[in-house]
C-alpha positions as CSV (number, residue, x, y, z in Angstrom):
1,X,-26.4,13.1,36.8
2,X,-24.6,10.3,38.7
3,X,-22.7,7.6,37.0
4,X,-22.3,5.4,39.8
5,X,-23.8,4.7,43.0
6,X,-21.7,3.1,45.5
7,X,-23.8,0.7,48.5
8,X,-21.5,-0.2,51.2
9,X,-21.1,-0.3,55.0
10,X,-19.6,2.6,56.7
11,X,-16.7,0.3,58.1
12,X,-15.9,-0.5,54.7
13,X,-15.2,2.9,53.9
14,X,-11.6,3.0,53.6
15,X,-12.0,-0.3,51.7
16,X,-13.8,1.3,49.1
17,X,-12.0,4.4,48.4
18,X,-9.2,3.3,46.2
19,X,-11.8,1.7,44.3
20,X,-13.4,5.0,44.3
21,X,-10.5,7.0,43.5
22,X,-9.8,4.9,40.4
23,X,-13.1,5.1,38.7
24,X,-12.9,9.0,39.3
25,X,-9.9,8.9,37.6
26,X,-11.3,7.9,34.5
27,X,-13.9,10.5,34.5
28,X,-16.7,9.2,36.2
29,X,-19.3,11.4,38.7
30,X,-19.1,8.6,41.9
31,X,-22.0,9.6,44.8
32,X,-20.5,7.2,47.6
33,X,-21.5,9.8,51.0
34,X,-23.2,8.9,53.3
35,X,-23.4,12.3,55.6
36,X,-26.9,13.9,54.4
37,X,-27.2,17.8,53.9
38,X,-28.6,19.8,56.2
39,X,-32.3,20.1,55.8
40,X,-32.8,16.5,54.1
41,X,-34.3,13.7,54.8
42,X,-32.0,10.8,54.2
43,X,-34.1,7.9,52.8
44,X,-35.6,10.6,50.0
45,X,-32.1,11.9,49.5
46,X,-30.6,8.5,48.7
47,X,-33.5,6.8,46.8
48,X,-33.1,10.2,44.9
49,X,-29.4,9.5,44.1
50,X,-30.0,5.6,43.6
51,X,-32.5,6.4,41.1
52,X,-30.6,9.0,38.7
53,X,-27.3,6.9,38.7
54,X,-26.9,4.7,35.8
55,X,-25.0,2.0,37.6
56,X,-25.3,0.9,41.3
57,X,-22.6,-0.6,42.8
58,X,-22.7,-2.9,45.8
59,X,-20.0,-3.6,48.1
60,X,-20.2,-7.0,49.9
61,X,-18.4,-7.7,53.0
62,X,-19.6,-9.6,56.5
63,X,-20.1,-6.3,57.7
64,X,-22.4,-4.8,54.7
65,X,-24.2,-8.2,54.7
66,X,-25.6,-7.2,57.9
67,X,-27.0,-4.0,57.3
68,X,-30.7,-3.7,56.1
69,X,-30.0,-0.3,53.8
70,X,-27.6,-2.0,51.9
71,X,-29.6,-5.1,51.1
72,X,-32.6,-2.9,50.2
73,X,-30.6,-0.6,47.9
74,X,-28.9,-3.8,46.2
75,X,-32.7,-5.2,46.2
76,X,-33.7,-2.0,44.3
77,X,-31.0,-1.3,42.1
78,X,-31.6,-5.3,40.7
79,X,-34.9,-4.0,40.0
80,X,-33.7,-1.3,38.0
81,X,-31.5,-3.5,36.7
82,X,-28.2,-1.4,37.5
83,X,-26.8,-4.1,40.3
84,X,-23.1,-4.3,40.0
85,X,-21.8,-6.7,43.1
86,X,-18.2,-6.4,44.4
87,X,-16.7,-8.7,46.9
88,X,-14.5,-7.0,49.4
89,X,-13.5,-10.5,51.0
90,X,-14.8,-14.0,50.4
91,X,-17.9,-15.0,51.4
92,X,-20.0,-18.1,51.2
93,X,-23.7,-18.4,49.7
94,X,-24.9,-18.8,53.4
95,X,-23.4,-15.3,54.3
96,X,-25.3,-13.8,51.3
97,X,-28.8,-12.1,51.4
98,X,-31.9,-14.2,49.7
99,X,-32.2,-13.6,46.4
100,X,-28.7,-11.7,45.6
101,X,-26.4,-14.8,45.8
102,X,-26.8,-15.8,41.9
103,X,-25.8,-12.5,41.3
104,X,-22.0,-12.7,39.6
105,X,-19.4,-10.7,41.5
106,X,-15.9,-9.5,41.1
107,X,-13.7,-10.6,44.2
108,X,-11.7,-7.3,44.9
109,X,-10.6,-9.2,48.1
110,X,-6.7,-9.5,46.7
111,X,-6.9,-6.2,45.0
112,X,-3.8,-3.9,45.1
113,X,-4.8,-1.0,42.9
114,X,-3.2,-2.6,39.6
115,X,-5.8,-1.8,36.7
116,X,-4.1,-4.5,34.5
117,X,-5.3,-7.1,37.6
118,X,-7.9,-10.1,36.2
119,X,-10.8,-9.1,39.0
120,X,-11.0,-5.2,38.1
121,X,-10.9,-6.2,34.1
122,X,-14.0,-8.2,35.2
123,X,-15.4,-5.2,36.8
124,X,-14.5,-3.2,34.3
125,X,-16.6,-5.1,32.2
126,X,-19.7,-5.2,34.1
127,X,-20.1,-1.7,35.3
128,X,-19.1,-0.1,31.0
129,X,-21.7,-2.7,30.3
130,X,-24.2,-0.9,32.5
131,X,-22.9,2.8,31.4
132,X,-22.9,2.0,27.7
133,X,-25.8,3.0,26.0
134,X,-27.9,-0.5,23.8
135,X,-27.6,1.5,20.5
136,X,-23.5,2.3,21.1
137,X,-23.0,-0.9,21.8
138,X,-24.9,-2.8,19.0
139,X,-22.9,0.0,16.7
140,X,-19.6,-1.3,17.8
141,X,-20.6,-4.8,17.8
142,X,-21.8,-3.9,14.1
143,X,-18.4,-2.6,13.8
144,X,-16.7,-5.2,15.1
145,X,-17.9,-7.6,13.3
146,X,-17.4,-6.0,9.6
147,X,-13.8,-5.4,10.4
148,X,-13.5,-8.9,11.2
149,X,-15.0,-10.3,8.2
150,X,-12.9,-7.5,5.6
151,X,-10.2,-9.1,7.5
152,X,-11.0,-12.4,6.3
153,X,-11.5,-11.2,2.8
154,X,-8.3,-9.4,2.2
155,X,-6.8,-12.3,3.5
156,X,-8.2,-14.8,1.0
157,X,-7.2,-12.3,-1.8
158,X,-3.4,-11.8,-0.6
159,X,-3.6,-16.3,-0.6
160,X,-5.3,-16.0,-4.2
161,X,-2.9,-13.5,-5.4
162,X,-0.1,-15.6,-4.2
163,X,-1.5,-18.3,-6.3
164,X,-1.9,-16.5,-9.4
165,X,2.1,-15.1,-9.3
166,X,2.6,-19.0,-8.7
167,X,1.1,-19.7,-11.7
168,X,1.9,-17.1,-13.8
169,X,5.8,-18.3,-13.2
170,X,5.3,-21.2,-14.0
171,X,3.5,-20.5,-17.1
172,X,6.1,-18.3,-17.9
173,X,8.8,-21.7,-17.2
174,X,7.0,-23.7,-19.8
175,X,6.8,-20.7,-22.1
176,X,10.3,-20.2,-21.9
177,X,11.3,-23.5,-22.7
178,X,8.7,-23.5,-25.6
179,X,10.9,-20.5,-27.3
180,X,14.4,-23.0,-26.5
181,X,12.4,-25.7,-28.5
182,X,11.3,-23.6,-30.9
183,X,15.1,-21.7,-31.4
184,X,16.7,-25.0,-31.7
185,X,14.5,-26.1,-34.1
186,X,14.7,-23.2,-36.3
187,X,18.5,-23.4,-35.7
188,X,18.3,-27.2,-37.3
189,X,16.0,-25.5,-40.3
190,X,19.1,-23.6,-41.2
191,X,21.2,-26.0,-40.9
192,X,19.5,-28.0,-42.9
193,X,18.9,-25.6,-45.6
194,X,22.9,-25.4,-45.9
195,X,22.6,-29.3,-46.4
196,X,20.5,-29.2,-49.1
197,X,22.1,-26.3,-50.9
198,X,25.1,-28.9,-50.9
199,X,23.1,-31.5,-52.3
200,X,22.2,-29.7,-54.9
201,X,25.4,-28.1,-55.6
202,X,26.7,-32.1,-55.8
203,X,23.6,-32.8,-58.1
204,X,24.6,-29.8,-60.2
205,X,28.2,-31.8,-60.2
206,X,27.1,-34.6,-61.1
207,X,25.3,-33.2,-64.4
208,X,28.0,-31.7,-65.4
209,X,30.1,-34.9,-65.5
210,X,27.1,-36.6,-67.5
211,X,27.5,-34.0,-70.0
212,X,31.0,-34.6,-70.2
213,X,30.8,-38.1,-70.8
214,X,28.2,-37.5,-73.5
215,X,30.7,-35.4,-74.9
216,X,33.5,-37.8,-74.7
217,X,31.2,-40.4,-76.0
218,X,31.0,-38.5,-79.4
219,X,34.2,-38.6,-79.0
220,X,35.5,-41.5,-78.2
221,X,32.6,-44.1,-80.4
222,X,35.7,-47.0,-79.4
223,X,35.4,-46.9,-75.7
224,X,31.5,-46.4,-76.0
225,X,31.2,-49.7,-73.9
226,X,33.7,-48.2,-70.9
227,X,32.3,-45.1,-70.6
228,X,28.3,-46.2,-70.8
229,X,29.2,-48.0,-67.5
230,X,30.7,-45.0,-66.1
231,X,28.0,-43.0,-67.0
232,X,25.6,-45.8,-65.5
233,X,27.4,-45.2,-62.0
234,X,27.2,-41.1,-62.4
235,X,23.5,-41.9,-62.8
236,X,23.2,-44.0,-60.0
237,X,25.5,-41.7,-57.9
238,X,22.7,-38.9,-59.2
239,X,19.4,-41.2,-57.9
240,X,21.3,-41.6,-54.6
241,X,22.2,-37.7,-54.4
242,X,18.3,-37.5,-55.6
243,X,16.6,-39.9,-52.4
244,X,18.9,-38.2,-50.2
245,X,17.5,-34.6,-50.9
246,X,13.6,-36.4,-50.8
247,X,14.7,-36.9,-47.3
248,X,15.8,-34.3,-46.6
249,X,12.9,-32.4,-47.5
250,X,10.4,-34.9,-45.6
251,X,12.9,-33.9,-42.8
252,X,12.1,-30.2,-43.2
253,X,8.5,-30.8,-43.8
254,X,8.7,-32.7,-40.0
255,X,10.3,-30.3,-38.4
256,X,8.0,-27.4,-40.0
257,X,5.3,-28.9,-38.5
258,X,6.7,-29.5,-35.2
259,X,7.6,-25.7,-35.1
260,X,3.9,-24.9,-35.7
261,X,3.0,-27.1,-33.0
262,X,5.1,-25.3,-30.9
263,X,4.1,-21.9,-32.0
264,X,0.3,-22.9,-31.5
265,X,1.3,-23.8,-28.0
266,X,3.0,-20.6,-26.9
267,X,-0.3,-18.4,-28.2
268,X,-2.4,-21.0,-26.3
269,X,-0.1,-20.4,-23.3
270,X,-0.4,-16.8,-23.8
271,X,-4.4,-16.9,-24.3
272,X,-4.7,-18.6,-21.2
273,X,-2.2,-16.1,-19.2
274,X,-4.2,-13.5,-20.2
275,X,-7.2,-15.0,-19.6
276,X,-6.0,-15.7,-15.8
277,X,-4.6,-12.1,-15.7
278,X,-8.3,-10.5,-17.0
279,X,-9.6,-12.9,-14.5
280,X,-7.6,-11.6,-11.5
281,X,-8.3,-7.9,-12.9
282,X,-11.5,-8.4,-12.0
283,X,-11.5,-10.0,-8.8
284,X,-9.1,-6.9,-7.8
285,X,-11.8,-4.7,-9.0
286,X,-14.5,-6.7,-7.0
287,X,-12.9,-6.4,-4.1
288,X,-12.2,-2.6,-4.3
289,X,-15.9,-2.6,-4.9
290,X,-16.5,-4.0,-1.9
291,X,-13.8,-2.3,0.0
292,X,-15.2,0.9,-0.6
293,X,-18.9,0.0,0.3
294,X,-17.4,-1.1,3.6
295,X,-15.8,2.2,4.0
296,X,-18.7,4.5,3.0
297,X,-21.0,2.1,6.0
298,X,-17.4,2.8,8.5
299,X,-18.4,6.4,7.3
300,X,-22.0,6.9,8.2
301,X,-21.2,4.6,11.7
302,X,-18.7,6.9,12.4
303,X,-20.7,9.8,12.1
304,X,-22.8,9.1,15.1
305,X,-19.5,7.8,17.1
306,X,-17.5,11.0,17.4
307,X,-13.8,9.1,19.2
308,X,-13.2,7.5,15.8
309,X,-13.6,10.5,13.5
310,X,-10.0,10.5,13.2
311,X,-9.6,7.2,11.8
312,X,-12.3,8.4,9.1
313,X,-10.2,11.5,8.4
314,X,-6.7,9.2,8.2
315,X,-8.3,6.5,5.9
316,X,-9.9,9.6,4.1
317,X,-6.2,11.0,3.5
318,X,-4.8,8.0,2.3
319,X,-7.1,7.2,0.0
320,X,-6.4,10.4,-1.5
321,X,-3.1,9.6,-1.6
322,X,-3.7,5.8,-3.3
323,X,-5.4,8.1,-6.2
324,X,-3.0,10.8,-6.8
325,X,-0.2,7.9,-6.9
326,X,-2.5,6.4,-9.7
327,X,-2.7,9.1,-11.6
328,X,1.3,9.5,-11.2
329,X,1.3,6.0,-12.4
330,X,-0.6,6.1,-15.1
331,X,1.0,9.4,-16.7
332,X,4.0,7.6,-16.0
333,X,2.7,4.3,-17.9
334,X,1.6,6.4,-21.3
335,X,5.3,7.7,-21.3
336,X,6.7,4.4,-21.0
337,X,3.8,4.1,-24.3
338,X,5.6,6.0,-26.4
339,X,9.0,5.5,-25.4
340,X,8.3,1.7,-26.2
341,X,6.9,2.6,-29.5
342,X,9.8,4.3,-30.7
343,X,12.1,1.7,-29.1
344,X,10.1,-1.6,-31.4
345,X,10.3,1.2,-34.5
346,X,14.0,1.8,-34.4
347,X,14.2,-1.9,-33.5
348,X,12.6,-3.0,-36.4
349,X,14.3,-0.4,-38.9
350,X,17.5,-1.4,-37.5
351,X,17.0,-5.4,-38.1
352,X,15.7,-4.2,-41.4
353,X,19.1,-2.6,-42.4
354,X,21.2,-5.7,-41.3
355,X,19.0,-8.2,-43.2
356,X,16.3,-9.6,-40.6
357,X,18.4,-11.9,-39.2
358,X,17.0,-12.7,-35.9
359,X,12.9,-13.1,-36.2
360,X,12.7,-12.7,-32.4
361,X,11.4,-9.4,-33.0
362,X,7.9,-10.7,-34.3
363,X,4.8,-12.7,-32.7
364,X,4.3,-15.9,-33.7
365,X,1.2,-14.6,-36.3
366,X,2.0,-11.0,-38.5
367,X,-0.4,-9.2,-40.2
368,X,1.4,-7.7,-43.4
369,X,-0.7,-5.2,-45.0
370,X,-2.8,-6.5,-47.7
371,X,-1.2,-9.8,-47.9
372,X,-2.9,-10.4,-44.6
373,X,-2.3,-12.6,-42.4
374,X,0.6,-15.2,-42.4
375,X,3.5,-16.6,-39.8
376,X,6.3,-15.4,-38.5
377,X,8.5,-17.3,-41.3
378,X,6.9,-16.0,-43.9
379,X,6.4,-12.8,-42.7
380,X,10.1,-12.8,-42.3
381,X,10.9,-14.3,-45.7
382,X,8.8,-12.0,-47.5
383,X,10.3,-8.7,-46.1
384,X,13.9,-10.6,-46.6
385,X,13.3,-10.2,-50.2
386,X,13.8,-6.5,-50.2
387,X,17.8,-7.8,-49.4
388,X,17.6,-9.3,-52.8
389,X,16.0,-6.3,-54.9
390,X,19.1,-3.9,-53.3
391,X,22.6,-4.2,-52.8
392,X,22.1,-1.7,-49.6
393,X,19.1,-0.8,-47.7
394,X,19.6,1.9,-44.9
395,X,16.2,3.1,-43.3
396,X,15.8,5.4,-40.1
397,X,12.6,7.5,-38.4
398,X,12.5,10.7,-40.2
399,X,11.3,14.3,-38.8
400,X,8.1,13.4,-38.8
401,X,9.0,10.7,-36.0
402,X,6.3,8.6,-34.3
403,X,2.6,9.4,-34.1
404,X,0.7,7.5,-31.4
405,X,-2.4,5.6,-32.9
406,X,-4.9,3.0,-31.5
407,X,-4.2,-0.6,-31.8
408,X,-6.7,-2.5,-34.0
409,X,-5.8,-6.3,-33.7
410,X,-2.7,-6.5,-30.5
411,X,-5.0,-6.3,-26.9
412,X,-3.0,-4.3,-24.7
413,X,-0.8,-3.7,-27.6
414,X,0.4,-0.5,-29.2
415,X,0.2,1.0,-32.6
416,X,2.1,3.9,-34.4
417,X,2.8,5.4,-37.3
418,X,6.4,5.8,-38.2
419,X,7.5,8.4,-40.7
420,X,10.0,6.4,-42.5
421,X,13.4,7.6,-44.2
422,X,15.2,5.2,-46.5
423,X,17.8,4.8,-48.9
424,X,17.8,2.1,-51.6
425,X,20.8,1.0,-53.0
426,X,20.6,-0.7,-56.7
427,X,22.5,-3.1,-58.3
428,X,24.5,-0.5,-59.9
429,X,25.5,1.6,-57.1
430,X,22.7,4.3,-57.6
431,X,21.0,5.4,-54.0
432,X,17.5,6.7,-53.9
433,X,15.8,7.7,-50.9
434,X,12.3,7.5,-50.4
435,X,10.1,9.1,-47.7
436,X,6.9,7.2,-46.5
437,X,4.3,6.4,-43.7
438,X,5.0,2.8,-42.1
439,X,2.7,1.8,-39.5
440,X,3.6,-0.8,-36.9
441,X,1.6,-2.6,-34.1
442,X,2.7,-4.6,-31.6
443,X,1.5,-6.8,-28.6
444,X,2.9,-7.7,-25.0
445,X,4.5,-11.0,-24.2
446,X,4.7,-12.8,-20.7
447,X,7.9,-10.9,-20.0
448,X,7.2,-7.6,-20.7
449,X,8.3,-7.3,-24.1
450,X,6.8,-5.8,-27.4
451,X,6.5,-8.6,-30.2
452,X,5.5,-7.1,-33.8
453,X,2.0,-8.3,-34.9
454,X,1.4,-6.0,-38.0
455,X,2.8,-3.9,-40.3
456,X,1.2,-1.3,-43.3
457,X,3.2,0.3,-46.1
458,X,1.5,2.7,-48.8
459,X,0.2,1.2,-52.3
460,X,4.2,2.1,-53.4
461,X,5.2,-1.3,-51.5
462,X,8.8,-0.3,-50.5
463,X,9.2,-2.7,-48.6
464,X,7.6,-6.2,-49.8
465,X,5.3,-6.6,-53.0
466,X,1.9,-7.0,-53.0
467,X,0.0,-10.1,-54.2
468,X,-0.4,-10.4,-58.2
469,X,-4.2,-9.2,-59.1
């Protein structure tokens, strides 16, 4: 079957044949003689050609103006709606035949075979337009138009991921200067501890030179009157020693409660970070959602559109890929599991040994076995006890190391059980080492870390004592 059908005077021929020449080029099946075959009659042989072809071309110059079997094959191929007009030179709507002027034309006039040229794009156009079957080209409009709007959503969710990382540095900013506030204050508890263990050391003094002047007042029953006024200033020395530590302590109270304060505000800060991260979880997820419903409608389009199988087949590939690195990633992620639980065990162990110095190592709330739950401090405090019962404390993973469990309280936290090796050293010098399960669980913070949230020892309590029944 003829593509095109090409109307044009016979002194236009050489005109038209670059023209020609191009669009045969691209493929296209061209009928543009005008010598008829032996044996047929001409008028039958070109309505016969005008009427297979799916585009008729019509090539307007003063001389094809003129001729009457041009204008009636442009009159019947706008009937058949397959009229493409072509100006060979510039001509005026006077010059034009009745009823073909309104028709909108390429002006090929300055034309020097360039394919890139504004005209021939134009023509281009206009003659694909005509070739194109209505259900290809409503499929790539279809098309078109899906790709344009996935466009515009992967482009709102790259500016709304940009936004969260915003935010989550920021929140990670004031989190970090919550932990300075908190450190110096905790640094200012010490140091106001040593304080008061001076005061009471100078009260303890101070008692001790009352007795002594009791004793000197037996004594001594002459002096009696000198040394009741010196013992009236020791007393008064004593009240003043006495206010000072009441202050103190209202000091410590203060500053307890401001830590408090600023441990509620770092696990409200980290409730709301992980609220914002679940959040953006799931707007990822949506969108993969969506993603791969566009991709399975690309699929079925494709399917009747055989020059973009390929891109099917590529995005097939890579998707593939995308999976098989997820599945590296997440074998990779439950190794990094238990490498992190055996890193917050010996952690722990080893802070244990030198006396839980540093309480960095726990979350702001610890769950301690059957005394439930309790702070940080207190959690801390109670487990620094065990530095009082022993003169030495040395306690390692034994060879039944770590054993993976599920974490019951810590989200996105990790559990396991430790099998626990350590030596207790009494007052006396006697070690005994004791063998045990010790169970620890721990939840993330904003910067990766593992902060201890819970810890379970057997009904022996090695390591702090249970409440009295």
């Amino acid at each position: 079957m003829t593509d095109i059908f090409f109307s044009y005077s016979s002194a236009d021929r050489e005109r038209v044949r670059p023209i020609r020449d191009a669009l045969v080029e691209q493929g296209f099946e061209v009928f543009w003689d005008q010598a008829v075959p032996a044996g047929k009659d001409w008028d039958t042989w070109i309505r016969q050609h005008l009427a297979k072809c799916k585009c008729a071309m019509v090539f307007w110059s003063a001389t094809s103006v003129s001729s009457d079997n041009v204008r009636h094959e442009a009159t019947v191929a706008k009937q058949q709606s397959k009229l493409v007009s072509v100006l060979l030179e510039p001509l005026t709507a006077q010059q034009f035949p009745m009823g073909l002027y309104a028709q909108q034309a390429a002006n090929l006039s300055n034309w020097n075979g360039d394919r890139g040229h504004e005209e021939w794009c134009k023509l281009r156009r206009d003659y694909e337009d005509k070739l194109t079957p209505p259900w290809v080209r409503r499929q790539l409009d279809e098309m078109e138009a899906e790709l344009v709007g996935e466009r515009a959503r992967r482009e709102g969710a790259e500016r709304r991921d940009k936004i969260m990382q915003a935010r989550i540095a920021k929140e990670a900013e004031v989190q970090q200067d919550l932990k300075q506030e908190r450190d110096q204050a905790l640094d200012e508890v010490v140091a106001l501890k040593a304080t008061v263990e001076k005061l009471t050391q100078a009260g303890a003094d101070a008692a001790a030179r009352e007795a002594e002047a009791e004793s000197r007042d037996r004594a001594l029953q002459a002096q009696i009157v000198k040394e009741a006024e010196a013992l009236q200033d020791l007393k008064r020395e004593r009240n003043k020693a006495l206010d000072e530590v009441a202050a103190r302590q209202a000091t410590i109270e203060k500053l307890t409660t401001a830590r408090a304060d600023a441990e509620a505000r770092d696990a409200q800060v980290q409730q709301d970070l992980k609220q914002e991260r679940n959040k953006a979880l799931e707007e990822t997820a949506k969108l993969k959602a969506t993603v791969d419903e566009l991709t399975r409608t690309q699929k079925s389009s494709l399917e009747e559109v055989a020059a973009l199988k390929a891109k099917v087949n590529e995005l097939t590939q890579a998707r593939s890929g995308a999976e098989e690195r997820v599945i590296e990633l997440s074998q990779r992620l439950s190794e990094a599991k238990r490498s992190q639980r055996t890193t917050v065990a010996k952690r722990f162990l080893d802070d244990l040994n030198a006396g839980l110095r540093d309480s960095s190592l726990f979350d702001a709330d610890v769950r301690l076995g059957q005394l439930g739950q309790m702070s940080r401090v207190d959690a801390v405090t109670e487990l620094r006890k065990l530095s009082v019962r022993y003169a030495g404390i040395h306690c390692r993973i034994g060879r039944n190391g770590v054993t993976p469990k599920d974490p019951q309280h810590a989200r996105n936290g990790l559990r396991a059980q430790i099998g626990t090796e350590c030596d207790f050293t009494d007052q006396a010098g006697m070690t005994t080492t004791r063998r045990f399960p010790l169970e620890i669980e721990a939840g993330p913070e904003v910067t990766g870390n593992f902060l201890i949230s819970g810890l379970w020892q057997p009904e022996e309590a090695w390591l702090w004592q249970p409440r009295p029944r």
